[in-house]
N, C-alpha and C positions, 0 to 999 in steps of 0.2 A: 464452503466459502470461507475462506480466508481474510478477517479485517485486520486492521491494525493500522493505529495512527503514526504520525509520521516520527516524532520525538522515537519510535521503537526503530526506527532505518537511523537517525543520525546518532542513537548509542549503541550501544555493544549485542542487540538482539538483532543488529541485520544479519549478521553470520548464521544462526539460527533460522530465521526466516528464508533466509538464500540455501537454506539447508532441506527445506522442508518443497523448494518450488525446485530445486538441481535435484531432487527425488524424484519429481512428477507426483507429490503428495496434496496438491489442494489442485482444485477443479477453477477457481475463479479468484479473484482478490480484489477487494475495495482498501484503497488506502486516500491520502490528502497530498497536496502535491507537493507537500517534502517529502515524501514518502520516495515521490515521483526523486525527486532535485537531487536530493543526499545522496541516496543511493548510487549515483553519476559522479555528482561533487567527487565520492570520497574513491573513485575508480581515477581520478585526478589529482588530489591534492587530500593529506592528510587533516583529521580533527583532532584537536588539542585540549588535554584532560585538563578544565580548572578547577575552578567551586564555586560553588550557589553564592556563595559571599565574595565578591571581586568589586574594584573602583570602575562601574560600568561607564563614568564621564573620562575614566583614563582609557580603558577599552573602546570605546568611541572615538577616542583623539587618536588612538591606534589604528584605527583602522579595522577590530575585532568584534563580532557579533559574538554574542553567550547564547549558547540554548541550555538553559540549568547549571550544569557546569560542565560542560562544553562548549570550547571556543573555536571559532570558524571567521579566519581572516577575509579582508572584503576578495583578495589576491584570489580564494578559492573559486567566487564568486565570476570574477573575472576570467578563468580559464576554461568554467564550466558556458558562459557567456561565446568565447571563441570555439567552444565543438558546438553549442546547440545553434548559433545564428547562420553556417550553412544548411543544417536542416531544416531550418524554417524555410529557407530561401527556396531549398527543392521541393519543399511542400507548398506554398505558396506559389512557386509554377507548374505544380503539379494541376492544385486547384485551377488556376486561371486557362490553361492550355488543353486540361483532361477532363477535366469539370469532375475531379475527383471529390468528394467529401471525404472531411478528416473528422473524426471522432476524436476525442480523448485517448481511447484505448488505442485506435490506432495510431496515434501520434508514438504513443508511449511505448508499442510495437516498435514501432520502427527504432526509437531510442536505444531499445534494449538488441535491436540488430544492430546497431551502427557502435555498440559501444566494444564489443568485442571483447570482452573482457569476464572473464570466470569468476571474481569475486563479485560480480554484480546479480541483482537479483532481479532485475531486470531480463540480464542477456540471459537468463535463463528462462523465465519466463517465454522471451520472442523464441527459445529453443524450442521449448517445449508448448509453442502455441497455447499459453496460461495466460488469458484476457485477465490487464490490469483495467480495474472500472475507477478512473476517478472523476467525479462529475465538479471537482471544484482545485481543479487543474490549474486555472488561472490566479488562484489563492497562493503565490509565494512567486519566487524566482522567474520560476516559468514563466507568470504570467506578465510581471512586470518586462519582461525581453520581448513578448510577442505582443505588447502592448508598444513599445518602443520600432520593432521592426515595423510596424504599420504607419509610421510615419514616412517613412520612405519608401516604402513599397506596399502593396495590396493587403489590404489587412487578412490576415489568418480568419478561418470561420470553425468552430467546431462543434460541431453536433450532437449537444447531450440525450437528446429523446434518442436518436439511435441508439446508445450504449442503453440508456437507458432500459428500451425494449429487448434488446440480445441478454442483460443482464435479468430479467425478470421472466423474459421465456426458458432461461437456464435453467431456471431454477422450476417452473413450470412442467418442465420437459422430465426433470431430475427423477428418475428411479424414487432416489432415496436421498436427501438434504439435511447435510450439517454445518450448524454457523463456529467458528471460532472465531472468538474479537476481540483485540487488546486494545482497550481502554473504549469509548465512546464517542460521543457524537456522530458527524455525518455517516463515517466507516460502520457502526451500529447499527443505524437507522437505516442503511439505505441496503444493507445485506437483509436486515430484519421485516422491510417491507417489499422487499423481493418474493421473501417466502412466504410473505402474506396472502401473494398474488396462488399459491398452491396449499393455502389452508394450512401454513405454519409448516417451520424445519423439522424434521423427525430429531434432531440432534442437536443440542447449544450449549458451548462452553464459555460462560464471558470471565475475562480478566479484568478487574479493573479496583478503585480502591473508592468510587461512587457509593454515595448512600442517597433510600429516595429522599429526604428531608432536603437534598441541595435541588430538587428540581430539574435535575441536567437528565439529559439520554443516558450517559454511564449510571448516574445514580438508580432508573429503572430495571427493579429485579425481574428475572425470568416468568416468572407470575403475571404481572403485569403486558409481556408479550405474548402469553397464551389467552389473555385475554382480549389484545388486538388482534388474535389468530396469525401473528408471527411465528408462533413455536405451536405444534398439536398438542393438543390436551390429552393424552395417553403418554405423553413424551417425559422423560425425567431431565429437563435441562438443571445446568450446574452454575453458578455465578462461584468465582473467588474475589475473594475480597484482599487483595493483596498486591503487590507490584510488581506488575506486567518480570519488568528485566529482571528478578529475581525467578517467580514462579515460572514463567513461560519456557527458557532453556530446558530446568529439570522436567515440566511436564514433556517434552518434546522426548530429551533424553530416553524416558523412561515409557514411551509410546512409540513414534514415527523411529527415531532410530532404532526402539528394537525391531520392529517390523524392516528395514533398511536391513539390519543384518540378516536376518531370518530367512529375506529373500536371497541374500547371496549366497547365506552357506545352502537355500536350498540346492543348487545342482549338484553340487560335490554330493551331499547325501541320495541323489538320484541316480547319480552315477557310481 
């Protein structure tokens, strides 16, 4: 299982991440729905390198939204706005005419089919049949358009206990369960109680720069989930304390892509 919060899709570790799901290297992914949005957005319209210190009452009169110090025009907003309101519209008579139910994942499915596009982490995902679980979908962009589309048309319904149960029989099902998760909260929690459901992950690596003294989910070390029976107790999980876009690349580097080459030069050395 693969988490990660959404701030990791709109800086420079989506290409990493889009590296590790165009591999076929994680089984499942919880992320938050810029996770979902960004990832789209920037298959559309470029993000703009600023800094954590900026005039954000001049950035407002602009028209420019900050995340840290990245800047994201409303314009972006807008184009992502003209590809996702005919998908609602065909999901919305898909429901009404087929009595289809839409999940989250499968919304985010079809996203990732309709976006066609290789640098997204998405379209590879619907490639590679990699269920994205986010149960708090309607938390950003997203949610704000299909909130607006139901004013004129039949409101969208989407189904979290299903993802819900498909994500925690996964993990039930699982041989063998390992969590990777850059930074905390829901993404965290909600891989971590999955694998609660099968008596703790055999495997857990958290990223994140959390300490417990702040209270939060990130701040929750490994300890602590072996003691809600999220991680087994034979298990050696690892927590870094560090940030995400720095450590995450080299760890990948220095793991998934050696495994990535190892498989290719395998047939030449068979042959």
């Amino acid at each position: 299982f693969l988490g990660f919060t959404s701030n990791m899709i709109s800086c420079g570790v989506r290409e990493t991440i889009r590296f590790l799901v165009e591999h076929n290297m994680v089984s499942a992914i919880v992320t938050t729905a810029g996770g979902v949005e960004e990832d789209l957005i920037k298959c559309m319209k470029p993000t703009y390198l600023g800094s954590f210190k900026q005039n954000d009452v001049a950035l407002r009169r602009a028209g420019i939204n900050r995340i840290g110090n990245l800047l994201v025009p409303n314009d972006n907003y807008c184009a992502f706005e003209d590809w996702f309101t005919p998908l609602l519209d065909d999901a919305v008579r898909e429901q009404t005419d087929s009595h289809r139910t839409w999940t989250p994942s499968s919304l985010i499915r079809e996203m990732g089919r309709r976006i066609a596009d290789p640098t997204s982490v998405l379209y590879w995902a619907a490639k590679h049949s990699i269920p994205i679980y986010c149960p708090a979908l309607t938390d950003g962009s997203i949610g704000d358009m299909i909130f607006f589309h139901g004013f004129k048309n039949t409101p969208l319904v989407l189904d979290i206990v299903a993802d819900l149960r498909a994500l925690n029989l996964s993990a039930i099902k699982a041989p063998r369960s390992g969590s990777l998760i850059l930074g905390g909260g829901l993404v965290k929690h909600h891989i971590s109680n999955a694998n609660l459901m099968r008596n703790g992950a055999d495997y857990a690596v958290y990223i994140n720069t959390g300490n417990e003294w702040e209270g939060s989910d990130a701040g929750a070390d490994t300890g602590e989930a072996v003691s809600w029976g999220k991680i087994k107790m034979e298990a050696t999980p690892v927590k870094v304390f560090g940030e995400a876009t720095l450590i995450f690349p080299l760890l990948v580097a220095k793991t998934f892509a050696e495994e990535v080459i190892r498989r290719a030069a395998a047939p030449a050395k068979e042959s």
